[in-house]
C-alpha positions in Angstrom: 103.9 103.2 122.6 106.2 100.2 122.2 109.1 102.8 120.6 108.7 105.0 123.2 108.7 102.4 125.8 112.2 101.0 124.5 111.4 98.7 122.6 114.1 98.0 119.7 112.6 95.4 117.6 108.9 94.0 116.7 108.4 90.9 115.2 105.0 90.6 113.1 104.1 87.5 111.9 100.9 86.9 109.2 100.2 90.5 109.2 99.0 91.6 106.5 102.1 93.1 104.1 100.0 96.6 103.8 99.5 96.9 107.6 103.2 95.7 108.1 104.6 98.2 105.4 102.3 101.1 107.5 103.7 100.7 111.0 107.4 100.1 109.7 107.2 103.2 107.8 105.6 105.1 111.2 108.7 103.8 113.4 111.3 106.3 113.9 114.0 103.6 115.9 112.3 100.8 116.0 113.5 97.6 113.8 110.4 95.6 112.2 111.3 92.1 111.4 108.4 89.8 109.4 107.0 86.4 109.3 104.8 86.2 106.5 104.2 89.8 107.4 105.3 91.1 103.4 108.7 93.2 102.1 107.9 96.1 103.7 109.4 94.8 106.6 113.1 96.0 107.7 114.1 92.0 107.9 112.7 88.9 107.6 112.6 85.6 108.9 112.1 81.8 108.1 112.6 78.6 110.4 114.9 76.6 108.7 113.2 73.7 108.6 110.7 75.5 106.4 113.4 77.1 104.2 114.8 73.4 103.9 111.5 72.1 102.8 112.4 69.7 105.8 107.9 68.7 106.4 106.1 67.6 103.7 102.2 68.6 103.2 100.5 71.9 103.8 103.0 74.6 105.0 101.8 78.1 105.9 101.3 80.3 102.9 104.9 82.3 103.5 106.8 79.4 103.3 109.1 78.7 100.6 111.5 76.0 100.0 114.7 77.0 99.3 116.4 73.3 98.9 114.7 72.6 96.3 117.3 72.3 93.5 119.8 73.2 95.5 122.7 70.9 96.3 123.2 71.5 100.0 121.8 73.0 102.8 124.3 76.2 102.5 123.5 76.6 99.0 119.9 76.6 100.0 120.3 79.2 103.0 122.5 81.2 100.7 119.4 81.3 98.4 117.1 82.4 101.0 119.7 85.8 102.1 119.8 86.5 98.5 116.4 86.3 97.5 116.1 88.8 100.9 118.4 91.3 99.9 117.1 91.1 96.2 113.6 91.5 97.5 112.3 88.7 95.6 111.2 87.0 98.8 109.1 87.9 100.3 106.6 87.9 97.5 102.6 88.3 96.9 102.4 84.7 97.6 103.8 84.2 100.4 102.4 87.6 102.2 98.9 88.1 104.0 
């Protein structure tokens, strides 16, 4: 209904990767872009702070720190598009 509607984009956050994978596959001209939401996703997005590792403690399960062992904070975001376009992030651990 969304598609149709006009919508050009959906955002899913802590959806379950196999429910994410489903509906992305089903849209025709619709962009999916996930949070913790698996690969299957057409993008994917992280709050910098969490790709920086910037709050110490529990973080959400898709979280990963891409700062750590890098030496600056463009190194680290230029970690995080790689690991995108390799598809090595997402992976089973950080996906619902």
């Amino acid at each position: 209904a969304l598609e149709q509607a006009g919508a050009a984009l959906m955002v899913m956050e802590m959806v379950p990767a196999t429910l994410a994978t489903e509906i992305t596959t089903s849209l025709t001209s619709m962009a999916t872009i996930g949070i913790g939401a698996g690969p299957g996703c057409d993008g994917q997005v992280l709050v910098l702070h969490d790709l920086l590792g910037v709050f110490p403690g529990k973080t959400a399960r898709f979280v990963r720190n891409f700062m750590d062992g890098a030496a600056s904070i463009e190194e680290a975001v230029a970690r995080y598009v790689a690991a995108v376009k390799d598809g090595s992030f997402p992976a089973a651990e950080h996906c619902y």
